[in-house]
N, C-alpha and C positions, 0 to 999 in steps of 0.2 A: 504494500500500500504506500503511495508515493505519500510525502510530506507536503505542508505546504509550503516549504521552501525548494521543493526541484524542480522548479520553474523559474529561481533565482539566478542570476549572472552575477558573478562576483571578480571582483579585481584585487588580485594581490599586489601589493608595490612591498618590495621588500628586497632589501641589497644580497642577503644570503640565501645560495640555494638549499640550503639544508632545509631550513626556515621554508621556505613556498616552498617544499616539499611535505613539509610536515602540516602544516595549513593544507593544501590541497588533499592530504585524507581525513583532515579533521573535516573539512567541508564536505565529502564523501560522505563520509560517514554519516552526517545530516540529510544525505541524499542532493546534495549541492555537487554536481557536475557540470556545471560551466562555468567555467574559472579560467581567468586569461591571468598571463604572471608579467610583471615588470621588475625591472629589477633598481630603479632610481623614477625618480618624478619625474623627468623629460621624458623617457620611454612610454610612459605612461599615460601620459597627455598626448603623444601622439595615438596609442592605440585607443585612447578614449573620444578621439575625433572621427575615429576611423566607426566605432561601436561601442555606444557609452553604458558601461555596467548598470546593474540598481543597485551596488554597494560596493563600497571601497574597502577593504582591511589595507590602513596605511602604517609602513614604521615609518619613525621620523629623522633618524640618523641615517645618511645615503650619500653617496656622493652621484654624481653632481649639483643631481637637484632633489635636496632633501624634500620630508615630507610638509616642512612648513610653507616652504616656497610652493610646491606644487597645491597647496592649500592656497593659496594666497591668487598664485597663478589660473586657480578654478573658480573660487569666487567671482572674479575678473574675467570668466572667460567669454566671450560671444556666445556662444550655443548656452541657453538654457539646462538639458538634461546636465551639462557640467556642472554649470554655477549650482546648481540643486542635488548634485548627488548626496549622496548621505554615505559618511564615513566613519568607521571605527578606527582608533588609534590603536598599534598595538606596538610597543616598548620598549624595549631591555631595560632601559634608564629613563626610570622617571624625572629623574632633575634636569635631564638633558633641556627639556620644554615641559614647565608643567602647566596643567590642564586649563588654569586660567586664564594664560595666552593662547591656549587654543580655543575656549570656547566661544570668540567671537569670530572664528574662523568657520562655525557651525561645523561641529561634530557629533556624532550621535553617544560617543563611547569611548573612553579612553580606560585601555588593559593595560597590563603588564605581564611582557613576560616571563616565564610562561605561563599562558593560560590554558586552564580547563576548559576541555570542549562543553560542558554544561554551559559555563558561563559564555563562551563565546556564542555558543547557538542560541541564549538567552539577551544577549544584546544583540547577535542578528534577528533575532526577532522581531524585539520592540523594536528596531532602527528601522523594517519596513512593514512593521505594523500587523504583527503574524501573532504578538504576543497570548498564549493559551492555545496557541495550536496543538490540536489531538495529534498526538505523534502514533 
């Protein structure tokens, strides 16, 4: 019985492949199979031009274009679905940016890692609005 999240597109930005490796079966595992990977903010704002996700899992440390810029660079962006996406923060370092400088960047959720797939598929949830879905 599909969930109502496998009809979700999600975007990984995250500089390590271990990392969107491990995210990609944690989303699996919610039944979330369509997941595109980036691996820095620039890449990511192009493939979001090309096909714009319904949720972002962003980390914030990347080079070249970290997660704040490419937050900053989305808000600003011309295409609407951009400027509107709805994003989860996810961390190693909380001090690196904390959450008060990002929540006027509108984010849905800001984790640390590592997170529990409980909690991760509980703020993908509420961030598109699925909260109490019968699993």
């Amino acid at each position: 019985m599909p969930s109502g999240l496998s009809n979700l597109k999600v975007m990984v930005v995250e500089d390590e492949a271990f990392v969107r490796e491990i995210l990609r079966r944690m989303l699996a595992s919610m039944e979330i199979h369509m997941v595109e990977e980036a691996n820095d903010g620039g890449n990511a704002l192009k493939l979001m031009e090309k096909s714009c996700p319904d949720l972002m899992i962003l980390d914030l440390v990347m080079e070249p274009v970290g997660g704040v810029e490419l937050l900053r660079r989305m808000r600003s962006h011309a295409i609407e679905a951009i400027r509107k996406l709805k994003v989860i923060i996810l961390t190693l370092n909380p001090n690196a940016v904390p959450p008060s400088e990002l929540m006027p960047l509108g984010i849905e959720a800001y984790l640390i890692k590592p997170v529990a797939p409980e909690i991760l598929r509980t703020k993908i949830e509420e961030a598109v609005g699925l909260e109490g879905v019968t699993r």
